[in-house]
C-alpha positions as CSV (number, residue, x, y, z in Angstrom):
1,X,111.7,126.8,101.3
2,X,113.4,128.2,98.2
3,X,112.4,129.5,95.6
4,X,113.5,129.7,91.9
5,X,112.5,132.6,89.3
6,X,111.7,130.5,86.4
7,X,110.9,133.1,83.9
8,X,113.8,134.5,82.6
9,X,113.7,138.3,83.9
10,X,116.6,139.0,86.7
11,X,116.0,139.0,90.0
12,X,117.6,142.1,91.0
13,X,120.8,140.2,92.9
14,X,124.4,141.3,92.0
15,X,127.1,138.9,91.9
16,X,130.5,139.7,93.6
17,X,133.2,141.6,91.3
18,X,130.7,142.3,87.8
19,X,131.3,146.3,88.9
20,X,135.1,145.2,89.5
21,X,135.0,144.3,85.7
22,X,134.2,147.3,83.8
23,X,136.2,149.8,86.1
24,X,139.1,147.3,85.2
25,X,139.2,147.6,81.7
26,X,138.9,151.3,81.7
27,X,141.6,151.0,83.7
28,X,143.6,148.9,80.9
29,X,142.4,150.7,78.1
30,X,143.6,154.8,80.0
31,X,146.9,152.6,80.6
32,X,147.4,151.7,77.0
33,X,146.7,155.3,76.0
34,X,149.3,156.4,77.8
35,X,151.8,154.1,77.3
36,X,150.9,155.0,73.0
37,X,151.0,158.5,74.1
38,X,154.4,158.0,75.8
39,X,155.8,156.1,73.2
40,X,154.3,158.9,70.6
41,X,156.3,161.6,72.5
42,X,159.4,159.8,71.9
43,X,159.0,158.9,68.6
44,X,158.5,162.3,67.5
45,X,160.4,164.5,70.0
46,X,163.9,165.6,68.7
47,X,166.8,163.5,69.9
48,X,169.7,165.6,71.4
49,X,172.7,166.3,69.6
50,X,175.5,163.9,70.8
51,X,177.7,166.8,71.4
52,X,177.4,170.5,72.6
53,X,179.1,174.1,72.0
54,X,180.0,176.1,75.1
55,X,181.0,179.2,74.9
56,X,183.9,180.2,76.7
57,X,185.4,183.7,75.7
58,X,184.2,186.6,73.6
59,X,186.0,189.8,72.6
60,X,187.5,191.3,69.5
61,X,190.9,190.5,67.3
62,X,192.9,191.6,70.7
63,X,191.6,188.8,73.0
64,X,192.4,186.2,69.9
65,X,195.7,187.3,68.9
66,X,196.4,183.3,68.1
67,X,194.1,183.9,65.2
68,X,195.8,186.5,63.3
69,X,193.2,188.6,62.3
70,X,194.5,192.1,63.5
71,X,193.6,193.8,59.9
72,X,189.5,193.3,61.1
73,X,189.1,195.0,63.9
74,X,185.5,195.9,63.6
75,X,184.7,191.8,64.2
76,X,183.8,190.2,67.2
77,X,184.6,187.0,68.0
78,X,184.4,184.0,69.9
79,X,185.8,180.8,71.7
80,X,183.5,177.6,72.3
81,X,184.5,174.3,73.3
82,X,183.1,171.1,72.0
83,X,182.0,169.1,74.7
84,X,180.8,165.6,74.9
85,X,179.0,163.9,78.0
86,X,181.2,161.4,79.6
87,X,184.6,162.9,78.4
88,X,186.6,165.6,80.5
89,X,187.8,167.6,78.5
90,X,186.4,169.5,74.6
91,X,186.6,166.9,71.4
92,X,187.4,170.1,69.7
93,X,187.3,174.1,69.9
94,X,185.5,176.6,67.5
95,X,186.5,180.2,66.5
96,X,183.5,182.0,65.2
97,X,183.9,185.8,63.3
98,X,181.0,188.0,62.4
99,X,179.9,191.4,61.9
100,X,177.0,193.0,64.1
101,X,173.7,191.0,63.4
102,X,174.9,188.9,60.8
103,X,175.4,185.1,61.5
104,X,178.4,183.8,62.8
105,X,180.9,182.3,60.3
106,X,183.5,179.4,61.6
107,X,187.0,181.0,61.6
108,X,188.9,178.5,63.0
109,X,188.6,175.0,63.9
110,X,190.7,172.6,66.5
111,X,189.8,168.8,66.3
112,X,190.8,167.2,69.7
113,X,189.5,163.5,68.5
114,X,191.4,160.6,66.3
115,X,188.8,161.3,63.8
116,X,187.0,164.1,61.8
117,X,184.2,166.2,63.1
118,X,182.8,169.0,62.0
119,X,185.1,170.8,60.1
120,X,189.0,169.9,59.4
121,X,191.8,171.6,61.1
122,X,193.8,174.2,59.0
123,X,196.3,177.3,59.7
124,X,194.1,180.4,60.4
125,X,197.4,182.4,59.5
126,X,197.0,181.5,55.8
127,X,193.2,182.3,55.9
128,X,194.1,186.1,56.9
129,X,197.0,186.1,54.2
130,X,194.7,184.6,51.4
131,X,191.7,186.9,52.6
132,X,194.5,189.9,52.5
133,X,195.7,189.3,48.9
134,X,191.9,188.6,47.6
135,X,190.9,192.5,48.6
136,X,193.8,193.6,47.5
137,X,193.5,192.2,44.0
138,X,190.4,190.6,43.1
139,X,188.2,193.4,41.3
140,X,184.9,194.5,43.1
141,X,183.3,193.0,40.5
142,X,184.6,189.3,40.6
143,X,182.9,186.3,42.2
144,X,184.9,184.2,43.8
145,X,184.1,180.4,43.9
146,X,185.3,177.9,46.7
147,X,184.0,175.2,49.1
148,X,181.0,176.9,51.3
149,X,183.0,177.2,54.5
150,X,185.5,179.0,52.6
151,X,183.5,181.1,50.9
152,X,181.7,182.6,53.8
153,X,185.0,183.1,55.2
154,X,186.7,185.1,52.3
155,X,183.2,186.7,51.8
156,X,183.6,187.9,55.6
157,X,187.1,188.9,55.5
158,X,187.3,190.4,51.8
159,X,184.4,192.0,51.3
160,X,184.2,190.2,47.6
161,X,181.2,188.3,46.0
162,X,181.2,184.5,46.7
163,X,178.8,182.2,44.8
164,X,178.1,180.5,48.1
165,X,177.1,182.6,51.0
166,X,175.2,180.2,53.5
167,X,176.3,177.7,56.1
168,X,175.9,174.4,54.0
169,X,176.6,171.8,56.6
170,X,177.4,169.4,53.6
171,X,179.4,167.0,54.3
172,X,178.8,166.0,57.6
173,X,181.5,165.2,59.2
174,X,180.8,162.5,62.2
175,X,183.0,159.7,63.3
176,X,180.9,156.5,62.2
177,X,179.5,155.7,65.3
178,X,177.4,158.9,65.3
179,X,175.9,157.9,62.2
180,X,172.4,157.2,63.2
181,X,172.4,160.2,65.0
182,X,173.1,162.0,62.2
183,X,169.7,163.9,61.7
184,X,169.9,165.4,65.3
185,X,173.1,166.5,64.3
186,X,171.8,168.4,61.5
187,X,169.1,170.1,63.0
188,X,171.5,171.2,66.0
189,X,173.9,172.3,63.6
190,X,170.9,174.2,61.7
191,X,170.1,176.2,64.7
192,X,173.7,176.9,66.1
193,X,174.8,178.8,62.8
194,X,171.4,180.8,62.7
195,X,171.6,180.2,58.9
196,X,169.4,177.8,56.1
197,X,170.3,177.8,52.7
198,X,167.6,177.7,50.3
199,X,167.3,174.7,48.0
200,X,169.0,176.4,44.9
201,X,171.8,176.9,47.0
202,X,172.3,173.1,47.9
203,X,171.2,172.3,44.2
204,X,174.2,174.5,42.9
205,X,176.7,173.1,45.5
206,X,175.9,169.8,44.3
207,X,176.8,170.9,41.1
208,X,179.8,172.5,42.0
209,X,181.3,169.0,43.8
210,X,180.0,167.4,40.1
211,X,182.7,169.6,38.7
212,X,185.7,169.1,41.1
213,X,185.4,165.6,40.0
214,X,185.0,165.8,36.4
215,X,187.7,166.2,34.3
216,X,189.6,169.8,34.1
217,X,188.3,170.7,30.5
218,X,184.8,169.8,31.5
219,X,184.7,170.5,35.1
220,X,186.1,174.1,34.9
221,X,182.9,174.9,31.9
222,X,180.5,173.1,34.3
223,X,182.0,176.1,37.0
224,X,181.4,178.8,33.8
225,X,177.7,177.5,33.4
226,X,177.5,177.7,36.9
227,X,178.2,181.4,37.2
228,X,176.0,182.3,34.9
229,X,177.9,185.3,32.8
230,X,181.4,185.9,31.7
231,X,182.1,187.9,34.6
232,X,185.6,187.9,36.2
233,X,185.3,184.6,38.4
234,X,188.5,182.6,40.3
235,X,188.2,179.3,42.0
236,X,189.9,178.7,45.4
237,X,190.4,175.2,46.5
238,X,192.0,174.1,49.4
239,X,193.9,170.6,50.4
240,X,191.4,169.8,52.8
241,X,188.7,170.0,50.3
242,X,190.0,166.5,49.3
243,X,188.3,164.6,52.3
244,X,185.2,166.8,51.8
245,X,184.7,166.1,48.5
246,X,185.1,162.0,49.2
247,X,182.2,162.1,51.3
248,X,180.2,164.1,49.1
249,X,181.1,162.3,46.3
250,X,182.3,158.8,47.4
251,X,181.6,156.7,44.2
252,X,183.6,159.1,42.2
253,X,186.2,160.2,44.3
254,X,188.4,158.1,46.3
255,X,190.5,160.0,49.2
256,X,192.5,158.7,52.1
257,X,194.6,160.2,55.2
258,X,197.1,159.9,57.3
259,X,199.0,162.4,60.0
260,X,202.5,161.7,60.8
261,X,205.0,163.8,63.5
262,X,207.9,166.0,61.9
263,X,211.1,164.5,63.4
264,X,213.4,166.5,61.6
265,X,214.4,163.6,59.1
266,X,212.4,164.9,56.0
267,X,214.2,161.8,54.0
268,X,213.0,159.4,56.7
269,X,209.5,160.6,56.6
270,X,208.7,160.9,52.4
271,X,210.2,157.0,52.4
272,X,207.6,156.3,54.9
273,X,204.9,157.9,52.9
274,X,206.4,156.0,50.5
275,X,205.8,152.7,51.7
276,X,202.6,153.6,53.2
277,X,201.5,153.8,49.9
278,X,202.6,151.2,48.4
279,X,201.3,148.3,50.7
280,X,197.6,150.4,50.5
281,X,197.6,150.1,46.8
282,X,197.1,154.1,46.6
283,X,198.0,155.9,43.5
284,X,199.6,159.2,44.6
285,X,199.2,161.7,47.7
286,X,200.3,165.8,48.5
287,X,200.8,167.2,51.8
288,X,199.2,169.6,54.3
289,X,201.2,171.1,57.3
290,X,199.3,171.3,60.2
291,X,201.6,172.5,62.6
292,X,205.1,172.7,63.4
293,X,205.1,169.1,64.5
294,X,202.6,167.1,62.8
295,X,202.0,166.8,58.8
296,X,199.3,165.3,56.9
297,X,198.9,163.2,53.8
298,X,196.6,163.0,51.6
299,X,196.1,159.5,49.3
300,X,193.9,159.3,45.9
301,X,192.9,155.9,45.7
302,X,192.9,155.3,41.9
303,X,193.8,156.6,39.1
304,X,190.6,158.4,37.9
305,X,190.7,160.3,41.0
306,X,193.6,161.7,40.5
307,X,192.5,162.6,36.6
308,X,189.8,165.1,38.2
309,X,189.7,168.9,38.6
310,X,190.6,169.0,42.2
311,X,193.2,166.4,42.2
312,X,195.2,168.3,39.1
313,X,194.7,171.8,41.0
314,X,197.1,170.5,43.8
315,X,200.5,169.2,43.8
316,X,199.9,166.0,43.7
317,X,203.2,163.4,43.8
318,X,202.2,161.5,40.5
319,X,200.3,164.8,38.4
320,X,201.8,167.6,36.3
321,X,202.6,170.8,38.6
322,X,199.3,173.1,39.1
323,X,201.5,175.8,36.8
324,X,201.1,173.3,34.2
325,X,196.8,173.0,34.2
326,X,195.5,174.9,31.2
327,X,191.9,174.3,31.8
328,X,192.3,177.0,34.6
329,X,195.1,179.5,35.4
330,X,197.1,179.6,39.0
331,X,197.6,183.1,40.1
332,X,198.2,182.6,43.8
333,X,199.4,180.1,46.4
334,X,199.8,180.3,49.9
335,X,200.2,177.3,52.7
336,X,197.1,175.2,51.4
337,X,195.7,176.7,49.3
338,X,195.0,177.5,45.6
339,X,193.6,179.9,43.4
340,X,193.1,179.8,40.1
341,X,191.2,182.3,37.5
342,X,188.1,180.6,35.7
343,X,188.2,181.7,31.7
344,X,185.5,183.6,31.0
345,X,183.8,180.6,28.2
346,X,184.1,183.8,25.3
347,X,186.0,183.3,22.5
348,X,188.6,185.7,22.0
């Protein structure tokens, strides 16, 4: 005969799978920490740089003979290819100059891609002959004022006081579909060059692109204010400072490109240009050489681009010749560049 317990209290009997129960939803509950931790760790770990440096040489101004830099023996320098997973060969290759401990400054640049990275390519011949003429000419006691890449490298080769000294990074220069990579970028960037600036510095280089795209009058006294004192001061753009200063300041500053081969038929090629123009609705463009077969052009979108500081310090198709500018005064040209002596701001 069975019997039933009536009065409530348990009998002591354990059903099947009520220890099963429990030990499952710790289970659960560890497998949900870990898949949060998991996701934790890559939400907050740093995402790797889309590209890479390698270095591939290192010696002094004798093993880099291509760079022209035989006056500066004393700096040691190096080769590193740009290298992307997935393609064979470097996007680009990067010459880098400096002095015993102090960071390394870009010297040179070679873009292997369709589009911009990094830095834009230039002659490092004219760098050594602009460098050459500066410490030959500019006082000890002038500052000199350019785009921050430039400045570290006249600063490096001149010995001469530059208002920018650090390695700005600004603008980045990615093709677009890097663009939500862009903050790995920076940080890799950061620790590559071994060199932060401070926030004044990035504050005053904001100001400085302000000016280029002001108008001459006002742009070159925004410069003055920046300096700070009537001291001897000269302003050194460069042709590629055009697409640099479009992406710093795009709503103010309108700037196209285009590269095109040397055939020989300089007629044939300015009628291009020509036309090129003319179906893009551009207002004017100058020229960089880039080598001895390839040229570039540079467009100005509108017309109040080409009214601003930078555009009337180059030799644009539509301006008044640089020699003409009174804001500022040319006292040197070579290849791409310009350089032009600030007025001191005190009346005479």
């Amino acid at each position: 005969m069975t019997s039933f317990n009536t009065s409530g209290r348990s009998t002591g009997v354990t059903r099947p799978g009520s220890k099963l129960l429990p030990s499952l939803g710790i289970l659960l509950v560890m497998g949900g920490l870990i898949l949060l931790g998991w996701f934790a760790y890559l939400w907050f770990s740093p995402v790797p740089a889309p590209y890479q440096y390698h270095l591939v040489a290192e010696g002094d101004v004798r093993q880099f003979s291509e760079l022209e830099l035989d006056s500066w023996p004393d700096l040691a320098l190096s080769k590193y290819e740009v290298q992307v997973a997935g393609i064979d060969k470097p996007v680009a290759l990067a010459y880098l100059a400096r002095r015993e401990n102090d960071s390394p400054v870009l010297i040179n640049w070679e873009n292997r891609l369709s589009e911009q990275l990094i830095s834009i390519d230039q002659k490092s011949s004219e760098l050594s002959v602009l460098a050459d003429a500066i410490a030959k000419h500019a006082s000890p006691e002038a500052i000199i004022l350019a785009w921050w890449d430039t400045s570290r490298q006249i600063k490096l080769l001149s010995e001469r006081d530059t208002f920018f000294t650090s390695h700005l990074g600004e603008p980045l220069i990615i093709p677009e579909s890097w663009r939500d990579q862009q903050e790995a970028i920076r940080a890799y960037e950061n620790k590559f060059w071994q060199d932060t600036a401070i926030q004044q510095e990035q504050d005053d280089f904001q100001r400085f692109s302000e000016a280029l795209v002001a108008t001459p009058e006002k742009g070159v006294a925004m410069l003055r204010e920046l300096i700070g004192s009537p001291r001897e001061a000269y302003l050194i753009v460069h042709v590629t400072d055009l697409y640099k200063l479009g992406l710093m300041q795009p709503d103010n500053f309108g700037i196209a490109y285009k590269s095109f081969p040397l055939t020989g038929n300089m007629h044939g090629l300015i009628n291009h240009m020509k036309v090129y123009l003319k179906e893009n609705n551009y207002e004017t463009y100058t020229l960089q050489s880039l080598s001895d077969n390839e040229i570039r052009a540079y467009f100005l979108s509108d017309k109040a681009s080409s009214q601003t500081l930078l555009a009337q310090m180059l030799p644009f198709t539509s301006n008044k010749p640089p020699l003409e500018l009174e804001a500022a005064q040319l006292i040197y040209q070579h290849g791409g560049y310009w350089v032009y002596q600030i007025p001191s701001g005190q009346k005479q």
